[in-house]
DSSP file (Angstrom, degrees, kcal/mol; ACC not computed):
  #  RESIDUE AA STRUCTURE BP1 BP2  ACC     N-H-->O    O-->H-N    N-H-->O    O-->H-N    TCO  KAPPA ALPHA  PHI   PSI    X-CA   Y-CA   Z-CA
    1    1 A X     >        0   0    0      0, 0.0     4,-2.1     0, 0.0     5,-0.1   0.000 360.0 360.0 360.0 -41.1  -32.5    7.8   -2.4
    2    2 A X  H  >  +     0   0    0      1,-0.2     4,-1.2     2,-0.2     3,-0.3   0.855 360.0  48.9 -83.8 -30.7  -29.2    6.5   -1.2
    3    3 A X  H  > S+     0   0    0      1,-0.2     4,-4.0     2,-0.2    -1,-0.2   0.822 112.7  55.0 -79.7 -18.3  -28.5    3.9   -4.2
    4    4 A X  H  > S+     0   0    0      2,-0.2     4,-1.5     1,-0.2    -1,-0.2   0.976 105.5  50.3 -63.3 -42.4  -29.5    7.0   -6.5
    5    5 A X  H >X S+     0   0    0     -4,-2.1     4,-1.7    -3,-0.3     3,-0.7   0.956 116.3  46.2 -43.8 -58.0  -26.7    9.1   -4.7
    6    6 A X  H 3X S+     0   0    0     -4,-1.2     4,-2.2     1,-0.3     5,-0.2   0.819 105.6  54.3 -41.5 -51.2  -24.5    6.2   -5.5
    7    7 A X  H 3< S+     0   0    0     -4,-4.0    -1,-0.3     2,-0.2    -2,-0.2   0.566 107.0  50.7 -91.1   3.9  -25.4    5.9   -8.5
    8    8 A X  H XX S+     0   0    0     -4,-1.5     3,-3.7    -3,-0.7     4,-0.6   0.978 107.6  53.8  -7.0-106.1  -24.6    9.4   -9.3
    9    9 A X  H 3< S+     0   0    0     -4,-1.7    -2,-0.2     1,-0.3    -3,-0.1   0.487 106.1  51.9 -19.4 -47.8  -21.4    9.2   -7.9
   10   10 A X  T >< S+     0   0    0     -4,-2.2     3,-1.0     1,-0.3    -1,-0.3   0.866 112.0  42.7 -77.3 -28.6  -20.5    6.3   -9.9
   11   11 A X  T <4 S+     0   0    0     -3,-3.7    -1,-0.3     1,-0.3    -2,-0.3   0.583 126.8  35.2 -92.1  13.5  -21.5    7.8  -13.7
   12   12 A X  T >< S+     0   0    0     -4,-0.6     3,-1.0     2,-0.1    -1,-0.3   0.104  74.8 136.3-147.9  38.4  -19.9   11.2  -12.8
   13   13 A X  G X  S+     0   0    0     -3,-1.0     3,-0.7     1,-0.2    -3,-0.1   0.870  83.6  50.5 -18.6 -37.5  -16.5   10.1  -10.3
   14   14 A X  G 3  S+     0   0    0      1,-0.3    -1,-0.2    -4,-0.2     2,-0.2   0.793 117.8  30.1 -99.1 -18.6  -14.8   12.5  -12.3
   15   15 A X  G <  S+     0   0    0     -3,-1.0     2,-0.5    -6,-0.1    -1,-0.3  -0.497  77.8 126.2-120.4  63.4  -17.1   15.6  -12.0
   16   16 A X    <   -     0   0    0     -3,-0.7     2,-0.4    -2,-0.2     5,-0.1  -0.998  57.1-137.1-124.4 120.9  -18.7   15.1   -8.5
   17   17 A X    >   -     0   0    0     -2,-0.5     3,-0.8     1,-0.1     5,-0.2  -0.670   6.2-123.6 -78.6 133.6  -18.0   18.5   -6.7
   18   18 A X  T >> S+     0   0    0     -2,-0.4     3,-4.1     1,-0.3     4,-1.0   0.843 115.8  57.3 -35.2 -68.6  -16.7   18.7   -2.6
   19   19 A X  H >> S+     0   0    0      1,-0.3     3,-3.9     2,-0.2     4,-2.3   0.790 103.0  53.0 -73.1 -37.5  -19.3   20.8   -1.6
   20   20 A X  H <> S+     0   0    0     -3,-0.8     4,-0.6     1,-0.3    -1,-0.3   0.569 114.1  44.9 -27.6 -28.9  -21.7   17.8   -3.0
   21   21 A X  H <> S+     0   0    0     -3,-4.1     4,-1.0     2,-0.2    -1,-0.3   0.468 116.6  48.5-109.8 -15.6  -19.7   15.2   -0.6
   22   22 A X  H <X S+     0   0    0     -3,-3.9     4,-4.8    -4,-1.0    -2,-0.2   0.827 103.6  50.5 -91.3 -26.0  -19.9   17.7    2.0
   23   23 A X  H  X S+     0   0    0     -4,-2.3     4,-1.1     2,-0.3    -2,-0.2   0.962 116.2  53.3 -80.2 -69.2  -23.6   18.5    1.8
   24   24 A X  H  < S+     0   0    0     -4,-0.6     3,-0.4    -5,-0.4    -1,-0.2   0.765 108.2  46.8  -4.8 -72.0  -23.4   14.3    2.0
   25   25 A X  H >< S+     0   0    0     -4,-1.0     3,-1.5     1,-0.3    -2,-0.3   0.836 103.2  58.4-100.1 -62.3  -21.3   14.3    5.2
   26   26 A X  H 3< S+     0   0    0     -4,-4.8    -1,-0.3     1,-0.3    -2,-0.2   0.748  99.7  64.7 -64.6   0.0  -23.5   17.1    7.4
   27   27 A X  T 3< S+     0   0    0     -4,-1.1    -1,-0.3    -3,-0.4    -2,-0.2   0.644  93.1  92.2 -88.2 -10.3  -26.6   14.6    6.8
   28   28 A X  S <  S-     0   0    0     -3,-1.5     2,-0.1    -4,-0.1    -3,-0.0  -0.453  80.4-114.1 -73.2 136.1  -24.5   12.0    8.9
   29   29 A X    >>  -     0   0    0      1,-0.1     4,-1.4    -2,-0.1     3,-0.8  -0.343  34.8-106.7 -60.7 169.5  -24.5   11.3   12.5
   30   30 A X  H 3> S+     0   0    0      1,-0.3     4,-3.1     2,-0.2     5,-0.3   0.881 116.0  56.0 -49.1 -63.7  -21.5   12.0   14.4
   31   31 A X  H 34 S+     0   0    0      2,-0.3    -1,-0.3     1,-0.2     4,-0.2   0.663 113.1  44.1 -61.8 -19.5  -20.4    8.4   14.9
   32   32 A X  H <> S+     0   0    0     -3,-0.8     4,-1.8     2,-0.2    -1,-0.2   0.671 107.3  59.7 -74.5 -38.5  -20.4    8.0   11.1
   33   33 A X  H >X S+     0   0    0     -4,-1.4     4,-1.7     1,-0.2     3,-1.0   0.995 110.4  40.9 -54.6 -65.0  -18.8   11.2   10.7
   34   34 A X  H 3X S+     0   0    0     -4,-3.1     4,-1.4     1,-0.3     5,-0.3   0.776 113.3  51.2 -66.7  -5.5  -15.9   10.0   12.8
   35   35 A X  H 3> S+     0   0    0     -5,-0.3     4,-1.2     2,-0.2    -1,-0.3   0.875 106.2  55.1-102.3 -50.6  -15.9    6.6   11.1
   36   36 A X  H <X S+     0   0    0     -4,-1.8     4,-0.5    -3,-1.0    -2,-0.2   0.750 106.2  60.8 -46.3 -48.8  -15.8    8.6    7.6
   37   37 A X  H  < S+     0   0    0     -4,-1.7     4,-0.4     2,-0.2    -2,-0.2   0.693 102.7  45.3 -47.4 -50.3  -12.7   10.1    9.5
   38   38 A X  H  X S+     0   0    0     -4,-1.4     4,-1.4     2,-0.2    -2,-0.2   0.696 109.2  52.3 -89.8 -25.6  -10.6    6.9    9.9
   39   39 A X  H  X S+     0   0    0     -4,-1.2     4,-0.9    -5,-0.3    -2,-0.2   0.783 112.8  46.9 -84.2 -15.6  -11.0    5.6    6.7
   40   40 A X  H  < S+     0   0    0     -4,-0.5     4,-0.4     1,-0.2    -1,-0.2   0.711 109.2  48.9 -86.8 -24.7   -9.9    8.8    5.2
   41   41 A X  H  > S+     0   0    0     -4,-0.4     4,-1.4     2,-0.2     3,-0.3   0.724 109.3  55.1 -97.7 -21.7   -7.5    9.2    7.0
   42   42 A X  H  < S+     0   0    0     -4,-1.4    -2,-0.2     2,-0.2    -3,-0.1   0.735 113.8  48.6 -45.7 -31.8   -6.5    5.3    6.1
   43   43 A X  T  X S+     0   0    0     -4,-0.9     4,-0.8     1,-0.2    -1,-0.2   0.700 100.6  58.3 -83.1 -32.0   -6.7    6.3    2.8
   44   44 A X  T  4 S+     0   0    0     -4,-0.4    -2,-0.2    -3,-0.3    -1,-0.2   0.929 109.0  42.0 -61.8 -62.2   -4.8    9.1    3.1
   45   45 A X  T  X S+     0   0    0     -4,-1.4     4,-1.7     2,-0.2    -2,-0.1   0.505 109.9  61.7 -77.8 -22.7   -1.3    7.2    4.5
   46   46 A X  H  > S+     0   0    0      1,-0.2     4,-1.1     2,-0.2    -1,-0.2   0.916 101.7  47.0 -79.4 -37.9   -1.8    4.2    1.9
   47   47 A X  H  < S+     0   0    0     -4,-0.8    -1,-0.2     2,-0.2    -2,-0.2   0.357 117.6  47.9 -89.9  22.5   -1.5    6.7   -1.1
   48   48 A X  H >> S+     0   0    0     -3,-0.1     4,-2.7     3,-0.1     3,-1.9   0.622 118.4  45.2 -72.0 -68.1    2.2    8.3    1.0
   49   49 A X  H 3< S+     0   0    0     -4,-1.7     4,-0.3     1,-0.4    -2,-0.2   0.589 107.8  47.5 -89.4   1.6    3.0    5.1    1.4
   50   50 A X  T 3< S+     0   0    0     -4,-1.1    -1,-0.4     2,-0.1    -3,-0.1   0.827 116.5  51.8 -81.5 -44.1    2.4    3.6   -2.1
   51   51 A X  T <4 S+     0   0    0     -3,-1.9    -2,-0.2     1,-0.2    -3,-0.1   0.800 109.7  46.1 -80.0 -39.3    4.3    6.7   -3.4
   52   52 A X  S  < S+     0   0    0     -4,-2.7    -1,-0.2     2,-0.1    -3,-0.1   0.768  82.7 102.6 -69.8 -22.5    7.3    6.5   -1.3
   53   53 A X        -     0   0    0     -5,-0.4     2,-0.5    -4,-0.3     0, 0.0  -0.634  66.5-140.8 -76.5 144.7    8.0    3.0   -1.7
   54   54 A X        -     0   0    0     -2,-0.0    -1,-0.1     3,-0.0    -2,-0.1  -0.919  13.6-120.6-107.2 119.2   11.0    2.5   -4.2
   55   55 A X        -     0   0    0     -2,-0.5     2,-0.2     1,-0.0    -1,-0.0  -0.321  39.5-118.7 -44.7 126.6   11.2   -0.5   -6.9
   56   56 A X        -     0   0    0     -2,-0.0     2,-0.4     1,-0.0    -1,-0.0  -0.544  28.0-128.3 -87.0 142.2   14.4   -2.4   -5.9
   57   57 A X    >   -     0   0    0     -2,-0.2     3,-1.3    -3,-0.0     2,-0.2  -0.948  20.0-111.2-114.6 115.8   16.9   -2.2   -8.9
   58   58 A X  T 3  S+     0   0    0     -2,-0.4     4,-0.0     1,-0.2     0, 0.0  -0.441  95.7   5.6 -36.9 118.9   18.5   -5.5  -10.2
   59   59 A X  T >  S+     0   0    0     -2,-0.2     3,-1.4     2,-0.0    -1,-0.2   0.546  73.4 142.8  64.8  36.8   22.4   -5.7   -9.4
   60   60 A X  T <  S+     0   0    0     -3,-1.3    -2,-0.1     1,-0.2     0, 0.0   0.555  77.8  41.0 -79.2  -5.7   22.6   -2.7   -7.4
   61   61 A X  T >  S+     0   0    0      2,-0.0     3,-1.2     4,-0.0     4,-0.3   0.101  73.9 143.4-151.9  68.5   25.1   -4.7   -5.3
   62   62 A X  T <   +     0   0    0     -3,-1.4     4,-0.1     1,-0.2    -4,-0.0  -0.408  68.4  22.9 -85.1 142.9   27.0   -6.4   -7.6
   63   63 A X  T 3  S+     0   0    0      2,-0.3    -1,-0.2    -2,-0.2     3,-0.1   0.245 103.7  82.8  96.2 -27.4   30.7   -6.6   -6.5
   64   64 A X  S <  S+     0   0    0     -3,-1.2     2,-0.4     1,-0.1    -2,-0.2   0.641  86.3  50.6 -97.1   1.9   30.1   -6.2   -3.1
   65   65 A X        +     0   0    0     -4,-0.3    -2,-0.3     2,-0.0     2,-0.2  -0.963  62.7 172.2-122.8 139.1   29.2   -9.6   -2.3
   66   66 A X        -     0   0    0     -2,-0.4     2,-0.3    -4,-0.1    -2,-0.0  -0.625  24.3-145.4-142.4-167.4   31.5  -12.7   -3.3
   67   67 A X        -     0   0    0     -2,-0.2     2,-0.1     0, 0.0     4,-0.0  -0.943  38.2-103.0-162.3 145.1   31.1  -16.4   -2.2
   68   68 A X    >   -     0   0    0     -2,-0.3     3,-1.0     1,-0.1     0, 0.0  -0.262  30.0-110.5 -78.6 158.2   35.0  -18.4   -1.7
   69   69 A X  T 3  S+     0   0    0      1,-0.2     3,-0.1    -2,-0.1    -1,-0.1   0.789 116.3  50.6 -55.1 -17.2   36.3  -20.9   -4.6
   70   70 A X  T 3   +     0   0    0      1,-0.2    -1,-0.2     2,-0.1    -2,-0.1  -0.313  69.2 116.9-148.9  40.3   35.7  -23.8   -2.0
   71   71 A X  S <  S+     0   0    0     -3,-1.0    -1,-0.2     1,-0.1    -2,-0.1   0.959  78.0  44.2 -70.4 -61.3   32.4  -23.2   -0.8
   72   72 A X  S    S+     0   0    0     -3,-0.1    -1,-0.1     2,-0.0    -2,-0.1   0.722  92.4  98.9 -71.9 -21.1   30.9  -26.4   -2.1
   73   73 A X  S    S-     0   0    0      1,-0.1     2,-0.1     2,-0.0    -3,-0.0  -0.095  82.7 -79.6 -59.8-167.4   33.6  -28.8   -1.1
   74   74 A X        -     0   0    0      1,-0.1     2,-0.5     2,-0.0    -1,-0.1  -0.472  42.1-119.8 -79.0 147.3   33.5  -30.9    2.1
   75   75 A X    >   -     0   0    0      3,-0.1     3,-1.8    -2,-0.1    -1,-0.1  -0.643  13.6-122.5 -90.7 157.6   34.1  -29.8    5.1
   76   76 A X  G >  S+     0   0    0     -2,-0.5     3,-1.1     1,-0.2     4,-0.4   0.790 106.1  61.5 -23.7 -47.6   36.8  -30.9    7.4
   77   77 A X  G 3  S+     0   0    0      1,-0.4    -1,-0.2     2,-0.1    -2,-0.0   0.492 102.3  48.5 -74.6 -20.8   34.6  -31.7    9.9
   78   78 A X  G <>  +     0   0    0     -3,-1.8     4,-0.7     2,-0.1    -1,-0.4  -0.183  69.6 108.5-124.3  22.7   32.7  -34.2    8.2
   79   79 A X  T X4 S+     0   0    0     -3,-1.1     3,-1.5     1,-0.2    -2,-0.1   0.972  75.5  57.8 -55.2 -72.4   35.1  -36.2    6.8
   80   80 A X  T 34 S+     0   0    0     -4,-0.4    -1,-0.2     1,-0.2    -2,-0.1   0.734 110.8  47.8 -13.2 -45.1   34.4  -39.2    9.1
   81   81 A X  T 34        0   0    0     -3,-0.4    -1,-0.2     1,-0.2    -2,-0.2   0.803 360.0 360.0 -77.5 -31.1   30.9  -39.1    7.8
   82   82 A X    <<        0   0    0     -3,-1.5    -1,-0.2    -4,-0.7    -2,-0.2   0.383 360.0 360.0 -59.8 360.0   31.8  -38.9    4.1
């Protein structure tokens, strides 16, 4: 029975009704139930946090950052070594 449920589920994702998942979910023990709970709720906070996250924009902080003319010479400090 349960890979038929499954396999339900799988040929009709898109037209599988709540009360059908609910009717599911009252044949479950309690310890599955809650287990059912956490993943849902896992599930829940990944697709917030997938939707909030913003794509970083190329040169968004162009201008503000600059490097001196005389970066690459020697230093001072190292002359003796040189």
């Amino acid at each position: 029975m349960s890979q038929t449920i499954g396999q339900n589920f799988l040929q009709d994702s898109e037209n599988f009704s709540e009360l059908e998942l609910l009717s599911l979910l009252s044949k479950l023990p309690n310890s599955l139930k809650l287990e059912i709970l956490h993943y849902t709720e896992f599930l829940v906070n990944k697709c917030s946090e997938n939707d909030s996250t913003k794509k970083r924009k190329a040169g968004l902080l162009k201008g503000k950052i600059w490097m001196s003319d005389d970066f690459d010479d020697p230093l001072e400090e190292f002359e003796e070594y040189m």
